[in-house]
N, CA and C atoms of all chains as a GROMACS GRO file, in nm:
protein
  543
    1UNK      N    1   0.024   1.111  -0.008
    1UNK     CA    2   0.034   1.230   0.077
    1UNK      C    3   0.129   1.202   0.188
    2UNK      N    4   0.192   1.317   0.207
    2UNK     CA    5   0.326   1.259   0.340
    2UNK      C    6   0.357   1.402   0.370
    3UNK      N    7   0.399   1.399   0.434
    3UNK     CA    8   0.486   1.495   0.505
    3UNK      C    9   0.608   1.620   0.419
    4UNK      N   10   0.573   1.570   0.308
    4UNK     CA   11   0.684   1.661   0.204
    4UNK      C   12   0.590   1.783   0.186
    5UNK      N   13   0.425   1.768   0.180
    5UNK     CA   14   0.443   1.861   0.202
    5UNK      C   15   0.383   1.980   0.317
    6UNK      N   16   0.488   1.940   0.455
    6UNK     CA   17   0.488   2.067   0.554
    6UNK      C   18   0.666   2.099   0.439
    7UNK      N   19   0.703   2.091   0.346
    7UNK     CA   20   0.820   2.135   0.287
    7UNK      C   21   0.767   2.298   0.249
    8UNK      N   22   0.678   2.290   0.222
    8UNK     CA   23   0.677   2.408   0.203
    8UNK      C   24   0.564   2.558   0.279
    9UNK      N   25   0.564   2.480   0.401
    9UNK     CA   26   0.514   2.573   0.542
    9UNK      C   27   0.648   2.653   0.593
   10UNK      N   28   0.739   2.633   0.563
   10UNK     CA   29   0.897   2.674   0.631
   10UNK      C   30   0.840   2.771   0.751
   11UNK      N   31   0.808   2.927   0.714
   11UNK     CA   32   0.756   3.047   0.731
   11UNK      C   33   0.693   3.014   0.888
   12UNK      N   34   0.624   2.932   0.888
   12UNK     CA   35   0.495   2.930   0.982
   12UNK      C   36   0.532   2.907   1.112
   13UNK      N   37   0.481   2.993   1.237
   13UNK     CA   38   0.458   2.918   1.388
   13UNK      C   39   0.478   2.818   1.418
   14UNK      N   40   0.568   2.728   1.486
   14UNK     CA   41   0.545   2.600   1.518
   14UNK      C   42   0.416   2.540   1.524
   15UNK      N   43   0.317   2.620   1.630
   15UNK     CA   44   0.205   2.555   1.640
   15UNK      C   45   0.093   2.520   1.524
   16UNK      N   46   0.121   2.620   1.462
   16UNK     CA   47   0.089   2.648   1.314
   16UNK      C   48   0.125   2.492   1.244
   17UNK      N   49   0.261   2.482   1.222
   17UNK     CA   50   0.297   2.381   1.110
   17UNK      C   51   0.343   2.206   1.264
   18UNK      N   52   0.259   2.243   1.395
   18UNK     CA   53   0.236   2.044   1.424
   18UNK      C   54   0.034   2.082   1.385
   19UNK      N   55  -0.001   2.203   1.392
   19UNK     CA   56  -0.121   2.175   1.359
   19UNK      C   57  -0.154   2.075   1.251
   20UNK      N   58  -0.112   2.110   1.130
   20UNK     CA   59  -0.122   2.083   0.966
   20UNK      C   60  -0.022   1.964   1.023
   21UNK      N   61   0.088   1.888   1.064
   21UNK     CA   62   0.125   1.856   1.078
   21UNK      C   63  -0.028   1.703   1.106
   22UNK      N   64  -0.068   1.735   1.241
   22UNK     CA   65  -0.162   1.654   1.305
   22UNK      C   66  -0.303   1.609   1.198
   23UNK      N   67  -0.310   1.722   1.125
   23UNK     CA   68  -0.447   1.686   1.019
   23UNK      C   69  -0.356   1.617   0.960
   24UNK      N   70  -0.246   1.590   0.887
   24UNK     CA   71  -0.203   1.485   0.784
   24UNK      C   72  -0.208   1.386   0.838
   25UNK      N   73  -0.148   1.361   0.981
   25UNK     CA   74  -0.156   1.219   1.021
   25UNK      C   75  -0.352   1.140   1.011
   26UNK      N   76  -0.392   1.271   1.060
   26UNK     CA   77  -0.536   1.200   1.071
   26UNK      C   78  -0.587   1.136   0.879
   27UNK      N   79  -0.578   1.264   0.846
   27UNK     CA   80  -0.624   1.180   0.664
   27UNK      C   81  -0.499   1.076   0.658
   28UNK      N   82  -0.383   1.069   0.657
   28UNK     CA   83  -0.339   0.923   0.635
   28UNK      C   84  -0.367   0.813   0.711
   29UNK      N   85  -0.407   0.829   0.793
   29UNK     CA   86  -0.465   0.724   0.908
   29UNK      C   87  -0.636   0.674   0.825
   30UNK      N   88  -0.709   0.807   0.830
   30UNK     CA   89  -0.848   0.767   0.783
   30UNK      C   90  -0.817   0.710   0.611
   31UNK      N   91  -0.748   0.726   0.557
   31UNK     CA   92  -0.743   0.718   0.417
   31UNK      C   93  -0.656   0.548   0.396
   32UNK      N   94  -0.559   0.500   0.512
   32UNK     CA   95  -0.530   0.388   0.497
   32UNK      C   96  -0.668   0.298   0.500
   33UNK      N   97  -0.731   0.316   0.622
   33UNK     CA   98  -0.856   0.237   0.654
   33UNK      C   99  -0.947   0.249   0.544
   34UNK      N  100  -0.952   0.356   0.512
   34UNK     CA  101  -1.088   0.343   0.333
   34UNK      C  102  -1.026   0.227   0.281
   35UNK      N  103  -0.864   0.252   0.216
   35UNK     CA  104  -0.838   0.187   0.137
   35UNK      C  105  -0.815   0.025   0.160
   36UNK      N  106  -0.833   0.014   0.320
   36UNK     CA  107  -0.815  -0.133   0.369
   36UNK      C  108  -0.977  -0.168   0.294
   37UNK      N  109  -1.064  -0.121   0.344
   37UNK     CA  110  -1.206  -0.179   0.369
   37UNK      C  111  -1.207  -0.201   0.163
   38UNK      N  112  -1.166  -0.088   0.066
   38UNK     CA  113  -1.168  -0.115  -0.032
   38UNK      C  114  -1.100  -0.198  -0.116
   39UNK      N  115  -1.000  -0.252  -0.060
   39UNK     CA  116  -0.918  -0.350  -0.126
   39UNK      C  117  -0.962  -0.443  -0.072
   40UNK      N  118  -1.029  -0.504   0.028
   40UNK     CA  119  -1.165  -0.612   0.127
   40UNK      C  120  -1.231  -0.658   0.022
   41UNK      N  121  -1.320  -0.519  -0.009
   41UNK     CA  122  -1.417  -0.553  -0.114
   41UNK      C  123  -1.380  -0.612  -0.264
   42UNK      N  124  -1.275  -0.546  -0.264
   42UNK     CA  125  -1.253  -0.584  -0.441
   42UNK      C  126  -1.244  -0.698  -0.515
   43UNK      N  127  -1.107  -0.749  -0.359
   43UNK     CA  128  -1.058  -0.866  -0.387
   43UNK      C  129  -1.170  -0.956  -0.322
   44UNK      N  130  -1.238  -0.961  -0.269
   44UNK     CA  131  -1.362  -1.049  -0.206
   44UNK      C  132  -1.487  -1.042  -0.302
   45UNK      N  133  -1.550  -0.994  -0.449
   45UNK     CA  134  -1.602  -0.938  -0.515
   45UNK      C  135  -1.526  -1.022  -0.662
   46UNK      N  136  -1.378  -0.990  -0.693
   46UNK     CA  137  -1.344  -1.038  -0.813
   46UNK      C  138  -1.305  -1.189  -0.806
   47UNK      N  139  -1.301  -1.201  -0.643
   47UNK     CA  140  -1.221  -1.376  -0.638
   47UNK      C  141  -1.319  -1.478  -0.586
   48UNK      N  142  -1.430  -1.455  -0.487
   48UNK     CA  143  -1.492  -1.507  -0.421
   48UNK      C  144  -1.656  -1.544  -0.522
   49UNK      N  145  -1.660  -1.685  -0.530
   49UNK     CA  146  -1.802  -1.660  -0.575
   49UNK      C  147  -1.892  -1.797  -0.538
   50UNK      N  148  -1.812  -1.886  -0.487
   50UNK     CA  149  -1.865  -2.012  -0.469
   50UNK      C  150  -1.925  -2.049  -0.280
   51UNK      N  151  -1.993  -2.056  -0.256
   51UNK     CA  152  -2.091  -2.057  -0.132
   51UNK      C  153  -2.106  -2.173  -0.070
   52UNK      N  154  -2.078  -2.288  -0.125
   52UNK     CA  155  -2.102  -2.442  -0.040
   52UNK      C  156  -2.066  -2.442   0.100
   53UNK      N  157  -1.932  -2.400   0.120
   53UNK     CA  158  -1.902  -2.372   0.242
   53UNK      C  159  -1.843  -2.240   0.326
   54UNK      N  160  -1.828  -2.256   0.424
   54UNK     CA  161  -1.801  -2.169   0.522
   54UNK      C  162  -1.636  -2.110   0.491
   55UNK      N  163  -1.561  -2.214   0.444
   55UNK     CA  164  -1.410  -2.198   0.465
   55UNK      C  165  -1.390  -2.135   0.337
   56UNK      N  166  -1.270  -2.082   0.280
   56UNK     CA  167  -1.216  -1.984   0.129
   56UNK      C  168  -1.132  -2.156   0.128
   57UNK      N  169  -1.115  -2.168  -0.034
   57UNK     CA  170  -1.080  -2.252  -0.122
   57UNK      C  171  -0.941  -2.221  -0.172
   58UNK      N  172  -0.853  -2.342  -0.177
   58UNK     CA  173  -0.709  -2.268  -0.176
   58UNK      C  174  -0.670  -2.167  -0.277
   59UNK      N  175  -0.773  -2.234  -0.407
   59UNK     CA  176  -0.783  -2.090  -0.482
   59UNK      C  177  -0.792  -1.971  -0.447
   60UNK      N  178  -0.938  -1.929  -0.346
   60UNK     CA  179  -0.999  -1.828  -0.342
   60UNK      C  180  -0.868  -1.747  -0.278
   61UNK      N  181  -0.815  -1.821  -0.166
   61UNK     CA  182  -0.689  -1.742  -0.099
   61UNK      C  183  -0.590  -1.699  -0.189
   62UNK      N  184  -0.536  -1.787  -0.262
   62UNK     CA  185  -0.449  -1.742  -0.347
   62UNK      C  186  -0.454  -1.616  -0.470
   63UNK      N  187  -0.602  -1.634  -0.491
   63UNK     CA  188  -0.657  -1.515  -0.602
   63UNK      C  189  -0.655  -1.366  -0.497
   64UNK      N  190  -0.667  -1.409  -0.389
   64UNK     CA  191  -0.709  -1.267  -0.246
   64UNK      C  192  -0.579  -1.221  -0.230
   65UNK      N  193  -0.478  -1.314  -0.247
   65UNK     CA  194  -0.328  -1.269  -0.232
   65UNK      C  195  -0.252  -1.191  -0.329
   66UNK      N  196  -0.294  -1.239  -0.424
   66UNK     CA  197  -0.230  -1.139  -0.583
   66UNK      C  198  -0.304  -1.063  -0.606
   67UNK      N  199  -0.406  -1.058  -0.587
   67UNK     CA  200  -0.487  -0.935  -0.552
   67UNK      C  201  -0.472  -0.839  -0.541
   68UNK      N  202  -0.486  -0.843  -0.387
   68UNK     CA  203  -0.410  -0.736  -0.284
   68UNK      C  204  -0.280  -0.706  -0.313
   69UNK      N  205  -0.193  -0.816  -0.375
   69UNK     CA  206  -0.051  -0.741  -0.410
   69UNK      C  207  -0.047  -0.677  -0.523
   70UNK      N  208  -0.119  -0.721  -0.619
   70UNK     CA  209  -0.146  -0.650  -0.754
   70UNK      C  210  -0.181  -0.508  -0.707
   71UNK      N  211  -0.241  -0.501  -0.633
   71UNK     CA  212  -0.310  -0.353  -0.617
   71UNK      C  213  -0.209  -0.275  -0.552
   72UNK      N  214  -0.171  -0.294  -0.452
   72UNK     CA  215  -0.052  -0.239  -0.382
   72UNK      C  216   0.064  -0.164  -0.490
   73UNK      N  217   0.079  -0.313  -0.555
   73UNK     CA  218   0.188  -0.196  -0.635
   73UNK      C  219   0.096  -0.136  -0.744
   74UNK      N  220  -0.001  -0.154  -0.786
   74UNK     CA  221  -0.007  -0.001  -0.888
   74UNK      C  222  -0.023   0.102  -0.815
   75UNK      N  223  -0.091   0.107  -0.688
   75UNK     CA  224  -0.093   0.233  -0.637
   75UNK      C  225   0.003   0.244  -0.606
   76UNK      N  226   0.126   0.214  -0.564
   76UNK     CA  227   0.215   0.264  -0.587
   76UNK      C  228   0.309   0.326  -0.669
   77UNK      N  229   0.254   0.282  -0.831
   77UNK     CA  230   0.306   0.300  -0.917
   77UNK      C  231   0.191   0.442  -0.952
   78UNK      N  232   0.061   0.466  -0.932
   78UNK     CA  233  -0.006   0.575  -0.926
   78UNK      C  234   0.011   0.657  -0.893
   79UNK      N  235   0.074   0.657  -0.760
   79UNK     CA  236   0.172   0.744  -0.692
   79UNK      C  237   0.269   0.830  -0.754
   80UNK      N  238   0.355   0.745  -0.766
   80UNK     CA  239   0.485   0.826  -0.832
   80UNK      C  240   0.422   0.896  -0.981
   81UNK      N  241   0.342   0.841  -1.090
   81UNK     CA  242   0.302   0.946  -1.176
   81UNK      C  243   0.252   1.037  -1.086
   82UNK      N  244   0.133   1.019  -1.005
   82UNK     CA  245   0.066   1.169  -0.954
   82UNK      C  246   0.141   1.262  -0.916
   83UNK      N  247   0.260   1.199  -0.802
   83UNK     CA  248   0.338   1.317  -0.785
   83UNK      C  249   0.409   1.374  -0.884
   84UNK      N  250   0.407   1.310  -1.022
   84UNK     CA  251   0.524   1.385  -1.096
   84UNK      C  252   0.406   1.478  -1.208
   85UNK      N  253   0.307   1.467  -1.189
   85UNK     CA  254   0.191   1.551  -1.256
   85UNK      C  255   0.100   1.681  -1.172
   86UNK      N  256   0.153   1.644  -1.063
   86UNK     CA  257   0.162   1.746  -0.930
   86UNK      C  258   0.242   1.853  -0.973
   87UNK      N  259   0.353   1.788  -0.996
   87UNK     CA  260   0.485   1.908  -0.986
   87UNK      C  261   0.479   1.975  -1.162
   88UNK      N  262   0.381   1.918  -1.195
   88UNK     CA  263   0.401   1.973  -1.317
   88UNK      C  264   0.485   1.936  -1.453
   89UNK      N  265   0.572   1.817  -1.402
   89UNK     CA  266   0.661   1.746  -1.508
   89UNK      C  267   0.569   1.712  -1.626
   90UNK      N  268   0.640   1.720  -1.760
   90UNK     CA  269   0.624   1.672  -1.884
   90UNK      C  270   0.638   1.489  -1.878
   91UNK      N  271   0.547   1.416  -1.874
   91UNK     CA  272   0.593   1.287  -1.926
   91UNK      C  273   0.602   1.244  -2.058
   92UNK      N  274   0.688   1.155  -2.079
   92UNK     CA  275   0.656   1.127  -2.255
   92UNK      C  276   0.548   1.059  -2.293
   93UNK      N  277   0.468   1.134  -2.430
   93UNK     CA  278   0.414   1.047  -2.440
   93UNK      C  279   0.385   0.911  -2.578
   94UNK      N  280   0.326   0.794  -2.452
   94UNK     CA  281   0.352   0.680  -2.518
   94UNK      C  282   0.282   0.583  -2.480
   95UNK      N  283  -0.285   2.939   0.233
   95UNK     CA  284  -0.212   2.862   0.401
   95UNK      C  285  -0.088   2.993   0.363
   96UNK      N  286  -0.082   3.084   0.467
   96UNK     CA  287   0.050   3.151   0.480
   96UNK      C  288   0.154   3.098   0.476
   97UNK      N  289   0.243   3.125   0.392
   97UNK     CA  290   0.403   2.986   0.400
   97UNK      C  291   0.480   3.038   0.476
   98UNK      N  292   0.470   3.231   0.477
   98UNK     CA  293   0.634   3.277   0.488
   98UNK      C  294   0.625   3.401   0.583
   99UNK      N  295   0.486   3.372   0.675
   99UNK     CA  296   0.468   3.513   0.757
   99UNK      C  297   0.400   3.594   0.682
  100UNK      N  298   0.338   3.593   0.550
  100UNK     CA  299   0.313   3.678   0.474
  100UNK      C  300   0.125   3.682   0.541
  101UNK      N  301   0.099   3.795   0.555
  101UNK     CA  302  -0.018   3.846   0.626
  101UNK      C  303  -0.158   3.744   0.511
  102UNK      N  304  -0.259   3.657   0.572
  102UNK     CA  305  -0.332   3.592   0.532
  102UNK      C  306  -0.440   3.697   0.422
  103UNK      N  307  -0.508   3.654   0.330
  103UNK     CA  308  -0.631   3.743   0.225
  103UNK      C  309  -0.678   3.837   0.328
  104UNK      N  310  -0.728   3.927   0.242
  104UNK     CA  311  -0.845   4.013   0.313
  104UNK      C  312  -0.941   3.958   0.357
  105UNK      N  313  -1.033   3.927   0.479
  105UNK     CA  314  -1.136   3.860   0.529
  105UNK      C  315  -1.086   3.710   0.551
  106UNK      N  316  -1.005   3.678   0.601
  106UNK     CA  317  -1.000   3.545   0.561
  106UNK      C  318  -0.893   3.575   0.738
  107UNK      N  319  -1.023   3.470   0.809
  107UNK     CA  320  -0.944   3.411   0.982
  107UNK      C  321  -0.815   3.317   0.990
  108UNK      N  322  -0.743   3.332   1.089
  108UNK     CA  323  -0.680   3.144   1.051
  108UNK      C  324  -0.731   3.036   1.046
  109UNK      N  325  -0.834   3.078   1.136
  109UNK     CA  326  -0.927   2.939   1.149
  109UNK      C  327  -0.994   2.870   0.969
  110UNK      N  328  -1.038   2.987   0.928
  110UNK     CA  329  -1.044   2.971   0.792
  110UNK      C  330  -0.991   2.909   0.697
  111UNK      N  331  -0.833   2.994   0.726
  111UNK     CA  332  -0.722   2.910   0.642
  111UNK      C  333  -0.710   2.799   0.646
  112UNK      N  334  -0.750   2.714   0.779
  112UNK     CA  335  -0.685   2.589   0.792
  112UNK      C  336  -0.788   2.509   0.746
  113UNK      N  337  -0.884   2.575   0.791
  113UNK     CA  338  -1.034   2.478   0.704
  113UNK      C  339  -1.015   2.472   0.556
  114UNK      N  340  -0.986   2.574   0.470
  114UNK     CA  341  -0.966   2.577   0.389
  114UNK      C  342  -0.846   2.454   0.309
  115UNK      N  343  -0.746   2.460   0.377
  115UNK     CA  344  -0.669   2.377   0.383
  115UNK      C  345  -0.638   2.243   0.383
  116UNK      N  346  -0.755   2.207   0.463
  116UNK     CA  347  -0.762   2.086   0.510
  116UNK      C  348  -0.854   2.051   0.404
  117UNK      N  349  -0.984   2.127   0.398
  117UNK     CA  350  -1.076   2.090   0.252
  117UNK      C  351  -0.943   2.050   0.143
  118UNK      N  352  -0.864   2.116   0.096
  118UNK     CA  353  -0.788   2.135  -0.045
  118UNK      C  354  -0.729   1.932  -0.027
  119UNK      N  355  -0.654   1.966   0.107
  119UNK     CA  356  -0.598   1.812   0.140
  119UNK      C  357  -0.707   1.700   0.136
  120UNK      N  358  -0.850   1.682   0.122
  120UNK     CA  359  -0.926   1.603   0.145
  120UNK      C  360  -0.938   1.590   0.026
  121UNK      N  361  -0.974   1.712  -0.032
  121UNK     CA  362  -0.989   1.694  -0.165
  121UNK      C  363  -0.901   1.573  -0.318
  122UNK      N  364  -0.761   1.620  -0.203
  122UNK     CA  365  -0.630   1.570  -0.326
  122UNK      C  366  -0.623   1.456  -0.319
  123UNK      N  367  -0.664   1.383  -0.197
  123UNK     CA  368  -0.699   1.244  -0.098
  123UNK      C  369  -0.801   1.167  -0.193
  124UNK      N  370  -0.916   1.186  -0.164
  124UNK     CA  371  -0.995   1.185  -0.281
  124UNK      C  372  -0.972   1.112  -0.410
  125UNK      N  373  -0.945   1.242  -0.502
  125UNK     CA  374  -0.868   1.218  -0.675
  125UNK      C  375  -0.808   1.128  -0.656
  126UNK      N  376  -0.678   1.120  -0.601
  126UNK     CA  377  -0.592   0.995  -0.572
  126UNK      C  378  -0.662   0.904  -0.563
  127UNK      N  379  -0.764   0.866  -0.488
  127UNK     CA  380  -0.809   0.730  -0.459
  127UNK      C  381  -0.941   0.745  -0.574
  128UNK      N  382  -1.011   0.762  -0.628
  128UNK     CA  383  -1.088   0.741  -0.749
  128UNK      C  384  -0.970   0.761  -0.856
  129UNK      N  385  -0.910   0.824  -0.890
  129UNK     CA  386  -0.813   0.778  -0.949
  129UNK      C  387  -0.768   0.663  -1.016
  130UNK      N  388  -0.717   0.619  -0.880
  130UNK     CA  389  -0.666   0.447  -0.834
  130UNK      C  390  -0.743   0.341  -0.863
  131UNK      N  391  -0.855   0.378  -0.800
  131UNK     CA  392  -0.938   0.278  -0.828
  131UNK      C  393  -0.995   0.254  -0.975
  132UNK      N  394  -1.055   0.366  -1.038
  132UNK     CA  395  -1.075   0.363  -1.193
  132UNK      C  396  -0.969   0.299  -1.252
  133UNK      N  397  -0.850   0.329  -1.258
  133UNK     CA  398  -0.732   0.314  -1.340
  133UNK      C  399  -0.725   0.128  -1.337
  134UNK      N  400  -0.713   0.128  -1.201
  134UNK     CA  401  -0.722  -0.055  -1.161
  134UNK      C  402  -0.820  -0.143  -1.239
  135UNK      N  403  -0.958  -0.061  -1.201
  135UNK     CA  404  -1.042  -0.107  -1.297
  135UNK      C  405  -1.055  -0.142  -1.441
  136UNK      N  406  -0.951  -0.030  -1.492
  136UNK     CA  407  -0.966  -0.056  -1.654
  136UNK      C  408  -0.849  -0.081  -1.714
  137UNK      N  409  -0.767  -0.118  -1.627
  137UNK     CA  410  -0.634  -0.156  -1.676
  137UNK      C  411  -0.604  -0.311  -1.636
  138UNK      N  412  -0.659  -0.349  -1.478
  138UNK     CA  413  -0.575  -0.482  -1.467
  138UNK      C  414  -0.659  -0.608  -1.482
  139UNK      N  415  -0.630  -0.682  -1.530
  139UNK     CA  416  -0.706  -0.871  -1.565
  139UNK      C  417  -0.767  -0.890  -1.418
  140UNK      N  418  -0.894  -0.876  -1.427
  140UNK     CA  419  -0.936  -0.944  -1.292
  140UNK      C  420  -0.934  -1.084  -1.245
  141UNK      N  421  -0.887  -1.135  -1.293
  141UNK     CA  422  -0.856  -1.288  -1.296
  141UNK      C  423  -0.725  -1.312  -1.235
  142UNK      N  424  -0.632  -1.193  -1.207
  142UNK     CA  425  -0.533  -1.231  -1.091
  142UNK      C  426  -0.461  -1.378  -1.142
  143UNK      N  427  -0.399  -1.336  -1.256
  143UNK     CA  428  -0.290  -1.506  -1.272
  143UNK      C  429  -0.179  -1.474  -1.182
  144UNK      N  430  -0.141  -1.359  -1.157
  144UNK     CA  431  -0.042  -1.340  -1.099
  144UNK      C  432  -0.036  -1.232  -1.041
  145UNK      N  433   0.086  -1.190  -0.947
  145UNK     CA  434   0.098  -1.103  -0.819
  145UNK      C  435   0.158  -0.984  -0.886
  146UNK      N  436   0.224  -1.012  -1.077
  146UNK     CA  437   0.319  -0.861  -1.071
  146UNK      C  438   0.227  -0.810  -1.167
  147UNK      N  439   0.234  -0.662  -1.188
  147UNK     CA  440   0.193  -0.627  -1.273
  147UNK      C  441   0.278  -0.628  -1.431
  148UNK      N  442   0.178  -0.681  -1.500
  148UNK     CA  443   0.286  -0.679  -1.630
  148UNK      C  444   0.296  -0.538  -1.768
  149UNK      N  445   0.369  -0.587  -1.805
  149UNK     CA  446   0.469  -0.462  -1.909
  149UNK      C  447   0.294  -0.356  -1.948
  150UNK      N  448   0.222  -0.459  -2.011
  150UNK     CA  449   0.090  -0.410  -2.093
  150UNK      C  450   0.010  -0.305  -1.950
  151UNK      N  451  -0.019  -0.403  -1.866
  151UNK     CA  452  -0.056  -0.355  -1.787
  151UNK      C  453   0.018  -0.211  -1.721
  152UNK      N  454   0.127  -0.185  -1.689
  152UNK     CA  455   0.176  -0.058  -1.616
  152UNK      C  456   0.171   0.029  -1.738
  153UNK      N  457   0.191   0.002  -1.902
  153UNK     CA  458   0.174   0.107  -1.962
  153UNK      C  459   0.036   0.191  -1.916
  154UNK      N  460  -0.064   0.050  -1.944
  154UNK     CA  461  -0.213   0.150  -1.922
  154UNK      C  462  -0.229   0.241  -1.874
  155UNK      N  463  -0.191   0.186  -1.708
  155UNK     CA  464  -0.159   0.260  -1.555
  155UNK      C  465  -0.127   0.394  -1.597
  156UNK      N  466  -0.010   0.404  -1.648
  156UNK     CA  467   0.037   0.548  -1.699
  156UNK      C  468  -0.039   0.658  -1.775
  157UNK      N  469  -0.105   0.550  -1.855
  157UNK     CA  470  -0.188   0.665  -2.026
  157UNK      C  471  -0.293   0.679  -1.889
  158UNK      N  472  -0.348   0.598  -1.808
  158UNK     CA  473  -0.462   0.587  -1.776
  158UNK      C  474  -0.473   0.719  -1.681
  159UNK      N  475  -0.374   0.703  -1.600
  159UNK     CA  476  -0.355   0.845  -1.476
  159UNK      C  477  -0.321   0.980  -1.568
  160UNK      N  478  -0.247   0.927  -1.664
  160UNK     CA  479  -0.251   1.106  -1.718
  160UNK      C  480  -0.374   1.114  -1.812
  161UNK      N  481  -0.468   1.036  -1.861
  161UNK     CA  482  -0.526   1.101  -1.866
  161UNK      C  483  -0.672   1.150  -1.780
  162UNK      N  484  -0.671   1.087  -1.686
  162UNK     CA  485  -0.740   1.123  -1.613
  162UNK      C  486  -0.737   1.237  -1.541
  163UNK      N  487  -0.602   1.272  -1.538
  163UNK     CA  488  -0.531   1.402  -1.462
  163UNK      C  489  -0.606   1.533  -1.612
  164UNK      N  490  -0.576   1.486  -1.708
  164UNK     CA  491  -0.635   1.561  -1.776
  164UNK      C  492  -0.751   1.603  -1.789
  165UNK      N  493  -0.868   1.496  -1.789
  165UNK     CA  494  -1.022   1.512  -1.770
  165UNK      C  495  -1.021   1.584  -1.640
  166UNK      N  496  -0.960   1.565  -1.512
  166UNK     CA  497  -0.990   1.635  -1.420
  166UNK      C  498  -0.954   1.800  -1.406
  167UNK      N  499  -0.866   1.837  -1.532
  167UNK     CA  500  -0.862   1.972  -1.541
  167UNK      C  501  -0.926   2.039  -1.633
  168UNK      N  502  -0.962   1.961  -1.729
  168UNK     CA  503  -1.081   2.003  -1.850
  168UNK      C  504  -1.230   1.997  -1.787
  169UNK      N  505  -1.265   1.958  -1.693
  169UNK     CA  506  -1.429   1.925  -1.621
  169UNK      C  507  -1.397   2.076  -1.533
  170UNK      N  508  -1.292   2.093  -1.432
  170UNK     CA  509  -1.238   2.258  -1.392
  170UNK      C  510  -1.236   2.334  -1.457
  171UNK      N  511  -1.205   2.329  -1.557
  171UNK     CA  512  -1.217   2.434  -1.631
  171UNK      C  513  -1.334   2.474  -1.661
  172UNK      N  514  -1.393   2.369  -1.690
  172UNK     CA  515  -1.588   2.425  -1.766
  172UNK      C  516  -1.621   2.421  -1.623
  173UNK      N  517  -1.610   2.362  -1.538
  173UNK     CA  518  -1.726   2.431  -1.427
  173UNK      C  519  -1.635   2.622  -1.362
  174UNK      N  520  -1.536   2.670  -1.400
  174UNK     CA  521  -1.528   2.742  -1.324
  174UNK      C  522  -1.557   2.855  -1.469
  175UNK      N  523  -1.576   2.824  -1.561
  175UNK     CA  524  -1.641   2.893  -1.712
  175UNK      C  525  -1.748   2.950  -1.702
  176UNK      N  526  -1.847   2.804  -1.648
  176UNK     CA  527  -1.982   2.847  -1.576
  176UNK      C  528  -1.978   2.902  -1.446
  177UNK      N  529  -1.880   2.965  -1.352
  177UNK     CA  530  -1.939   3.041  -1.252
  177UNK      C  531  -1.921   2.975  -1.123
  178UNK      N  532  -1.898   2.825  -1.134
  178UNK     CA  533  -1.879   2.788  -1.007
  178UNK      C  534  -1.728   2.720  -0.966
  179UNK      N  535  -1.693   2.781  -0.850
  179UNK     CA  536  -1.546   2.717  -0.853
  179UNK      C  537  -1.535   2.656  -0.782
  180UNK      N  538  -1.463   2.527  -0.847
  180UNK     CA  539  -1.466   2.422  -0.716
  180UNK      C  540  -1.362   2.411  -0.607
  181UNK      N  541  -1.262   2.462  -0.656
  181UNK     CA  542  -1.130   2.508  -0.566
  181UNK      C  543  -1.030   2.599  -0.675
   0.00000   0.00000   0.00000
């Protein structure tokens, strides 16, 4: 979600379109933080399982790191399909 | 949401509109992120050998979001069949 679309508020009051303007910032703001606390869990859940001590294991860090980057880019790669299933595009299928 | 000056529904406040609005945006917020997360779930090696996603893997990603995009318009459809609409 971004700002593409006040693209199609054109029409509207200024105050009108920083209103809608101000709710997007707030859901991208609240919606980064979900997704912080949920990528916390995931990767702390699929990598973490050993308890002896207090400190993460050079493993455990390293599994928390590809992780989190693994995830990053598919949602990013989630992204770009959604928006193109948004707009209604045909993808091939395969 | 009025785009173009064009006078808002019958019965329907601005205040309305924007609630309305903002529901639709919470909503899309949402899908996206169950979405995401399902798709992750059933597509990537939880075992993390590595940081990229590979060839097998981003196909999934793909079949996986469209078809989920699909179930989410076939479940709309039967609930607004039966009477209730969800947006």
């Amino acid at each position: 979600m971004d700002k593409n679309m006040l693209a199609g508020l054109e029409g509207m009051p200024e105050e009108d379109k920083m209103r809608m303007a101000s709710m997007i910032d707030q859901l991208q703001i609240r919606d980064s933080l979900k997704m912080y606390n949920s990528l916390v869990e995931r990767c702390f859940t699929d990598c973490v399982d050993d308890f002896t001590r207090k400190s993460l294991k050079k493993q455990e860090e390293s599994c928390v790191a590809r992780c989190a980057e693994k995830f990053l880019k598919h949602s990013m790669r989630v992204g770009m399909r959604f928006a193109e299933l948004n707009q209604g595009a045909a993808t091939p299928d395969n | 949401m009025a785009a173009n000056n064009s006078p808002l529904p019958d019965g329907v406040t601005k205040e309305q509109a924007f609630g309305m609005a903002e529901t639709e945006m919470e909503y899309r917020v949402e899908l996206f992120n169950r979405l995401s997360q399902t798709c992750f779930s059933k597509c990537v090696d939880k075992r993390y050998k590595e940081s990229e996603l590979n060839m097998g893997e981003n196909s999934c990603i793909d079949r996986c979001v469209s078809k989920y995009w699909l179930v989410n318009g076939l479940v709309g459809q039967m609930l607004s069949a039966g009477g209730q609409r969800p947006m």
